[in-house]
C-alpha positions in Angstrom: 85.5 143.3 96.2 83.3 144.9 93.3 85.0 148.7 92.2 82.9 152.0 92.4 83.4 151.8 88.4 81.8 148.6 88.5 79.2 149.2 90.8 78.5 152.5 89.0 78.4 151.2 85.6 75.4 148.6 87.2 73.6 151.3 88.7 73.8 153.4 85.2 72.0 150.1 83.6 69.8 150.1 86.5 68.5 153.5 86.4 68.3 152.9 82.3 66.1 150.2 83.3 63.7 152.0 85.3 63.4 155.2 83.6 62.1 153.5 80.4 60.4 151.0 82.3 62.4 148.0 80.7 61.6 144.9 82.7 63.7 142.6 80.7 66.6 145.0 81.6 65.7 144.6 84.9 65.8 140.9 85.4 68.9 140.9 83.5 70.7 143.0 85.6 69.6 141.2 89.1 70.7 138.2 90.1 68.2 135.8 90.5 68.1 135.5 94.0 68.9 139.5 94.5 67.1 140.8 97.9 65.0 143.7 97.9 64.6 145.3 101.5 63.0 149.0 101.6 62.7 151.6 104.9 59.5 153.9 105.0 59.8 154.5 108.7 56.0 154.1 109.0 55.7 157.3 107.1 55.8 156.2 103.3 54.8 152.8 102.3 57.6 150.4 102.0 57.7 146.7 102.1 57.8 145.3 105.5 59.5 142.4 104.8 62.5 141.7 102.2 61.8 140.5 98.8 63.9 137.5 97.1 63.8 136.9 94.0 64.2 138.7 90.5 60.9 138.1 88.8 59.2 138.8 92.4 61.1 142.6 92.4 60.5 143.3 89.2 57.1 142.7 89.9 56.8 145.2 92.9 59.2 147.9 90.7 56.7 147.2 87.5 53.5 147.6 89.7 55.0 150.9 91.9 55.8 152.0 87.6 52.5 151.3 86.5 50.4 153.3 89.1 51.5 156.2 88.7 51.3 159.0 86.1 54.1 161.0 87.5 57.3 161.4 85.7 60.1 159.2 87.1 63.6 160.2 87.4 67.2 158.7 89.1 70.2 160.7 89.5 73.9 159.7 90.8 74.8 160.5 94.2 77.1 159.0 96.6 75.9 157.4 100.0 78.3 156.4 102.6 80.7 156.4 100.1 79.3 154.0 97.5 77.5 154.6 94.5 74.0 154.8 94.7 70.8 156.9 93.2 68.4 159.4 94.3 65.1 158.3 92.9 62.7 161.6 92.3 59.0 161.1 91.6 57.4 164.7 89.5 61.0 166.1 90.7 60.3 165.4 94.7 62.5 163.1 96.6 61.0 159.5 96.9 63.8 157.9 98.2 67.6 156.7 97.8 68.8 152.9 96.0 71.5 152.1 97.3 72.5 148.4 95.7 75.2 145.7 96.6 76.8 144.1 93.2 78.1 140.6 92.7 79.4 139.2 89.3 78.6 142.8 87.3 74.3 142.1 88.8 73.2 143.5 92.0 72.2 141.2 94.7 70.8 143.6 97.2 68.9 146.8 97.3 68.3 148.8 99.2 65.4 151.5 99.2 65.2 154.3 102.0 61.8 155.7 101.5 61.8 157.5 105.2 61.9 160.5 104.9 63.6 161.8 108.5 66.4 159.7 107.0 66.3 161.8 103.2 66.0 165.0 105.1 69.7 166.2 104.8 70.3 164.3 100.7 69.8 167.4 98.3 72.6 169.2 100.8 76.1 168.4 100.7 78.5 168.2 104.0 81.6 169.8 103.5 84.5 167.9 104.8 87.8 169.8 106.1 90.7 168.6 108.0 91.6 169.5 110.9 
């Protein structure tokens, strides 16, 4: 079982990665047969089927980079209790990474580009006991 230290301490390199637009730091911190599967819920354009293999999701993240002008930006947040990053696009919500890490490399990602399931993830739920 990977930590929330470790898996946060990926997702930090990660979000380095993406913000400067450093594919070599991508591929290194992927595994090489890491899955990429994305949720658009027919609203935003997502892949419709998952994506295996490092060079191949680099590929997609370098090409979704490269198109656009906008500015780029990942913060922390935590997602059913794990790790995982809010990805803003000019400062607007463009979706939520959440990753699965093996050996110190993530193996899966996760994107949730839909937004009826982003709706509630700049609010926070307080939690009290009962």
């Amino acid at each position: 079982m990977v930590s929330p230290t470790e898996t946060r301490a990926v997702l930090e390199a990660f979000q380095r990665a993406i913000e400067s637009g450093d594919l070599q730091g991508l591929l290194d911190i992927l595994t090489p047969g890491v899955v990429l599967v994305a949720d658009g819920g027919g609203v935003k354009q997502a892949v419709l089927r998952p994506i295996v293999g490092a060079e191949k999701v680099v590929r997609l993240i370098a090409g979704g980079l490269g198109k656009s002008k906008a500015t780029f930006t990942a913060e922390h947040t935590m997602i059913n209790g794990n790790p995982a990053l809010v990805l803003r696009l000019n400062g607007e919500i463009d979706g939520v990474m959440c990753v699965r890490v093996e050996d110190a490399r993530i193996a899966i990602l996760y994107y949730v580009r839909n937004p009826e399931k982003l709706s509630h993830i700049d609010s926070e739920t307080l939690l009290t006991l009962r």
